[in-house]
C-alpha positions as CSV (number, residue, x, y, z in Angstrom):
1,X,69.0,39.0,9.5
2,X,67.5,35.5,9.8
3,X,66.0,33.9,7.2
4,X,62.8,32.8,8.4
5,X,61.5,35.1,11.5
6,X,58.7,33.3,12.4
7,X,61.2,30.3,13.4
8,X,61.4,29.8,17.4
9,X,65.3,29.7,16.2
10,X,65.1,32.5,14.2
11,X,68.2,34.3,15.9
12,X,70.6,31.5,14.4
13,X,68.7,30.6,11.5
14,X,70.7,31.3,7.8
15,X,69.0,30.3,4.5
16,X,70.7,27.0,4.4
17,X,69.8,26.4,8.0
18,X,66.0,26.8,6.8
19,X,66.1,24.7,4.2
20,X,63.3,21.9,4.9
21,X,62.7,23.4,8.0
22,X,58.9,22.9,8.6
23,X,58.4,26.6,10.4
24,X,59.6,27.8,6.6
25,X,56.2,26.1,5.2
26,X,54.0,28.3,7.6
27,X,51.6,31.1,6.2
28,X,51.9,32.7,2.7
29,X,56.0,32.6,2.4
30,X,56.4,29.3,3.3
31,X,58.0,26.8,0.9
32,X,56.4,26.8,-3.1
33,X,54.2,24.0,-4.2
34,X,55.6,21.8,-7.4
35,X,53.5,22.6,-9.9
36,X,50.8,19.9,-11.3
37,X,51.6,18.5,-14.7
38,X,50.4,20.8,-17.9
39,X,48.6,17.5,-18.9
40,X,46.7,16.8,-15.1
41,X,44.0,17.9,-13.4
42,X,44.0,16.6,-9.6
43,X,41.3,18.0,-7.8
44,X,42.0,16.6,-4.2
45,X,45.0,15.0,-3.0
46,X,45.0,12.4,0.1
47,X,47.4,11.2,2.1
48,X,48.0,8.0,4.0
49,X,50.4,7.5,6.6
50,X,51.4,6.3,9.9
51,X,53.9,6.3,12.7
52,X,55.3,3.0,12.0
53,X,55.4,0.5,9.7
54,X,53.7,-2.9,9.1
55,X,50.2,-1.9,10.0
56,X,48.6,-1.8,6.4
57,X,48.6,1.3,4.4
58,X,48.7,0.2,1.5
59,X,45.8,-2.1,2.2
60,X,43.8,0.9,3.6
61,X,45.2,3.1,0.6
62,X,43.9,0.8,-1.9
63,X,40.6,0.6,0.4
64,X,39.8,4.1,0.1
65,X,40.6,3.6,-3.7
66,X,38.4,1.3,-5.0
67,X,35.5,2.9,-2.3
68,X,36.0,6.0,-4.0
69,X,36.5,4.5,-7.8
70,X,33.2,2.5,-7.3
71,X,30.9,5.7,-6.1
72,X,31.9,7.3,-9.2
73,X,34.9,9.1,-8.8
74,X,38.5,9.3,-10.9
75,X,41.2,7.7,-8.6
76,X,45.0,7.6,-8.7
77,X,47.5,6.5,-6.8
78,X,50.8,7.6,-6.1
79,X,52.8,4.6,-4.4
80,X,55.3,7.2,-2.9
81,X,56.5,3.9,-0.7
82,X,60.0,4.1,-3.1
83,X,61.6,1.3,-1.8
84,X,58.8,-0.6,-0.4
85,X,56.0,-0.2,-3.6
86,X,53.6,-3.0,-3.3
87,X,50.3,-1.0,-4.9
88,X,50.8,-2.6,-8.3
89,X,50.5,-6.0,-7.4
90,X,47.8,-5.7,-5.5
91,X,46.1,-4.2,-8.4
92,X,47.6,-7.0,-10.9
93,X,49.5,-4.5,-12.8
94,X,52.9,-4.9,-14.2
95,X,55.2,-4.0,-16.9
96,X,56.5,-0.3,-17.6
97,X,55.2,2.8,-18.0
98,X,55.9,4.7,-21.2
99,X,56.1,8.5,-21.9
100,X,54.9,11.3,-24.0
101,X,56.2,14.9,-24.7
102,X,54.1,15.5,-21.7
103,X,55.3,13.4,-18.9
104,X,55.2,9.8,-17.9
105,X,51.6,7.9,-18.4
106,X,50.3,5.9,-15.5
107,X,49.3,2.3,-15.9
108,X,45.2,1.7,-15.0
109,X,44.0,-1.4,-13.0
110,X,41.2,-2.9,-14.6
111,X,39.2,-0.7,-12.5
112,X,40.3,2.6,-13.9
113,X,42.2,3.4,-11.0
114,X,45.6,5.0,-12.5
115,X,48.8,3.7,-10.8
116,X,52.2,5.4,-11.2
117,X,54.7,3.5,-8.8
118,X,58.4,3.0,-9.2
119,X,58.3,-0.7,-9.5
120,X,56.5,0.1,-13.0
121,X,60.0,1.8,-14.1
122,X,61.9,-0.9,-13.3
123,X,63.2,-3.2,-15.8
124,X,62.5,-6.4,-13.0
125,X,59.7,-5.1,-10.5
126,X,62.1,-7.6,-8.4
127,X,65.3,-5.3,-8.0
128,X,65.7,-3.8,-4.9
129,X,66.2,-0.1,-4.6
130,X,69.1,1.4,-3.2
131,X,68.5,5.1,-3.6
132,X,69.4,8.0,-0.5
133,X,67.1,10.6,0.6
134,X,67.1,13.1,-1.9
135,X,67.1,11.1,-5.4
136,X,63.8,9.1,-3.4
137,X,62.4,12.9,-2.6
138,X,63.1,13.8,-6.3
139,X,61.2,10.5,-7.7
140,X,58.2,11.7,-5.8
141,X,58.3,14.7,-7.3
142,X,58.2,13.3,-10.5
143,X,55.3,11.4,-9.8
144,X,53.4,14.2,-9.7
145,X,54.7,17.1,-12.0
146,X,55.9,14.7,-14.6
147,X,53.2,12.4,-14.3
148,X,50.3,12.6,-16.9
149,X,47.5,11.9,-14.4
150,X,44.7,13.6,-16.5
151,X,41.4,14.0,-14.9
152,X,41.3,12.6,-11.6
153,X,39.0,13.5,-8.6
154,X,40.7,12.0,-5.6
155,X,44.7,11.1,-5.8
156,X,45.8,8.8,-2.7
157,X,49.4,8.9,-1.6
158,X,50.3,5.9,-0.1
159,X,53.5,7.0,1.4
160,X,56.1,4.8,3.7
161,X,56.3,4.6,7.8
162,X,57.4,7.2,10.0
163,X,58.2,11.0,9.6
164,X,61.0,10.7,7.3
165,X,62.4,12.5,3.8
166,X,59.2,11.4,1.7
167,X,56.0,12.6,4.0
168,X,57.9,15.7,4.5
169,X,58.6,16.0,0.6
170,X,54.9,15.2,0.2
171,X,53.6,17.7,2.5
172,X,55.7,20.3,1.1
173,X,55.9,19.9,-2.1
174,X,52.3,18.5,-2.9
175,X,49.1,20.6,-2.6
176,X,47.5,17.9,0.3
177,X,44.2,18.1,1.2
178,X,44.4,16.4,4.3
179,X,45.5,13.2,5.5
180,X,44.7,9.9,6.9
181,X,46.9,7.6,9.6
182,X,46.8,4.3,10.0
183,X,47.4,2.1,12.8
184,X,46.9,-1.0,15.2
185,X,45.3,-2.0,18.5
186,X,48.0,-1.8,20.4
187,X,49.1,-0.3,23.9
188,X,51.4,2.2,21.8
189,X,49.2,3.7,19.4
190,X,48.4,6.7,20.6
191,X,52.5,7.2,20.2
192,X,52.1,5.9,17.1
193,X,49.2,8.3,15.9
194,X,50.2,11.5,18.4
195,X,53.7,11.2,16.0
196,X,51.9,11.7,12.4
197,X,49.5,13.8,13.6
198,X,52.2,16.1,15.6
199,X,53.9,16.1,12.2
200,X,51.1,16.6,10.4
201,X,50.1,19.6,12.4
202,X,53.6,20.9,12.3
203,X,53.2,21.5,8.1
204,X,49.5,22.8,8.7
205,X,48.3,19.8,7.2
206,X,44.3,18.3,7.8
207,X,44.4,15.3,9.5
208,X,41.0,13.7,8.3
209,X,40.5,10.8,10.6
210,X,42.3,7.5,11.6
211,X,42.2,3.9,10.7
212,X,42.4,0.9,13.0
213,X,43.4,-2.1,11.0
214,X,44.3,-5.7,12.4
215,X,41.3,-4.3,15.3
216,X,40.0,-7.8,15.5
217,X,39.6,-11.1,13.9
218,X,35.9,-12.5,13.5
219,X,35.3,-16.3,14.3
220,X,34.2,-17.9,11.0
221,X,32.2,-20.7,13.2
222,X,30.5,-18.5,16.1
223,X,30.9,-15.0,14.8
224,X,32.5,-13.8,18.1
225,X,35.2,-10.9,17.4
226,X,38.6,-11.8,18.8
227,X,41.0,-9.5,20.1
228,X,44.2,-10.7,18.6
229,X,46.3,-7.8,18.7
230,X,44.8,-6.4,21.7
231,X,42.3,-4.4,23.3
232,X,41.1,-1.2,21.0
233,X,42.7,2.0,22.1
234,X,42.1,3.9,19.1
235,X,38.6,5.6,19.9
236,X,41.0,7.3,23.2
237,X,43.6,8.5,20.7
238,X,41.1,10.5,18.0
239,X,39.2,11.8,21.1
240,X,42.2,13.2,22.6
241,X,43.4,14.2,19.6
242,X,39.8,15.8,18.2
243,X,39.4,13.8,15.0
244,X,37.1,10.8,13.6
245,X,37.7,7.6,13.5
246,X,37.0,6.6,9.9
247,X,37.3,2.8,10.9
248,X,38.0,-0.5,12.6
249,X,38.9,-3.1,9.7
250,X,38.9,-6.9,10.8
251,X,41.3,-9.2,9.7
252,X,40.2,-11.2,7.3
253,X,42.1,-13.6,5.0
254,X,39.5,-12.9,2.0
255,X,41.5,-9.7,1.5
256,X,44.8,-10.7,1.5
257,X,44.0,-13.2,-1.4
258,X,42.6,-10.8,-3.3
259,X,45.8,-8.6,-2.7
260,X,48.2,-11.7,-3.4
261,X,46.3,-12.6,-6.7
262,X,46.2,-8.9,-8.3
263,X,42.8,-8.7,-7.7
264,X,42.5,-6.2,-4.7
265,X,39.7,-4.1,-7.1
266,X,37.4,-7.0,-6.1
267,X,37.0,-6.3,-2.5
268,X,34.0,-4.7,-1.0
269,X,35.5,-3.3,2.3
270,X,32.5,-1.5,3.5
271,X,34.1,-0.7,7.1
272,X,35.6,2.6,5.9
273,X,32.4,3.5,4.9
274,X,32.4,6.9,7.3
275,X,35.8,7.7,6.1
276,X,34.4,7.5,2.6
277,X,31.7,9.6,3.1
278,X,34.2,12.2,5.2
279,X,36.5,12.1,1.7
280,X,32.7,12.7,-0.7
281,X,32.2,16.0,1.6
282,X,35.5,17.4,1.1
């Protein structure tokens, strides 16, 4: 008898076949949630990915953040980026974090925005890791059913490139209310977007809107935007695809100092502002 029969390979499907299959996450049977931490209370979880890497989700992560930590709200953030964290130094945090009989305590940016990321476990937030696929799956678990995240209305989970062993762990695992991707003006974005959403779709996951960053870069003298990446082809991608565009972010080297001097809470970034009033009306 197979094991999942809703699988279009049902008649050669065994348990261990199914096992992080992503037909076993459809409907009422699919795969269980992890359960929150006794000790949290995480109303709305959010997460950011993207097809590939190297087009700024972390920046648009930490956006969305401070947008949401400024109109009010308790934000976290879950680097889930394992081997790539870069979310507390944006924020200027650093050190460890330390536990309690109920789980692990996030640091706070001197925002308020809570911060649990595996470079504030490490001994020297310089030391590479070198983990495999399932002890990196397991760590994201931990950051959220070991985690003492408390009261907190929006949690962001800024999660590494591609389609790979953590967005699936996070999609399965994690109680997401819908997600955001990120990408660039370039000729293959709508690859790039059609792959996160696909996947997205796949684990019946919303797919909120989408994010152009690096979409232009503004002349500091005349003002005039210039297309340094390429023309725009994002507003043909959401249409296709039927969801918003939340927004076109500029470069601007104002934001990467922030980021480089620990101050990212700082910025104003008010082009996601339809994205953040998308995330309010959740």
């Amino acid at each position: 008898m197979p094991e999942n029969s809703s699988c279009s390979s049902a008649s050669t499907c065994s348990r261990e076949s199914c096992e992080g299959c992503p037909s076993k996450a459809k409907g009422g049977s699919g795969i269980a949630k992890e359960p929150m931490n006794k000790a949290s209370n995480v109303k709305k979880v959010i997460g950011v990915v993207s097809g590939k890497g190297g087009v700024g989700k972390s920046f648009v992560t930490s956006s969305l953040a401070c947008a949401m930590n400024k109109a009010g709200y308790k934000v976290g953030i879950m680097d889930a980026d394992i081997t790539g964290p870069s979310i507390p130094k944006m924020f200027g945090v650093h050190g460890q974090v330390y536990g309690t009989e109920d789980g692990m305590v996030p640091m706070a940016a001197e925002n308020g925005i809570k911060i649990m990321s595996v470079n504030l476990l490490l001994d020297n937030e310089e030391d590479p890791v070198i983990w495999r696929g399932p002890v990196i799956a397991g760590v994201v678990k931990q950051f959220w059913n070991e985690t003492v995240w408390g009261d907190i209305d929006y949690l962001f989970v800024d999660m590494p490139p591609g389609t790979g062993d953590v967005p699936l762990t996070v999609f399965q695992s994690l109680p997401v209310d819908g997600i955001v991707i990120v990408t660039s003006p370039q000729e293959l974005v709508q690859m790039i977007v059609k792959k996160a959403y696909n996947m997205a779709d796949m684990m019946h996951i919303p797919v909120l809107g989408v994010v152009e960053n690096f979409s232009y870069l503004e002349c500091p003298d005349c003002g005039k935007k210039i297309n340094v990446f390429g023309q725009s082809h994002v507003d043909e991608a959401a249409k296709e695809l039927g969801i918003p565009v939340f927004g076109k972010l500029p470069v601007d080297p104002a934001y990467a100092e922030k980021a480089d001097e620990g101050k990212f809470f700082e910025i104003d970034n008010p082009y996601l502002a339809a994205g953040v009033e998308t995330l309010k009306n959740l």
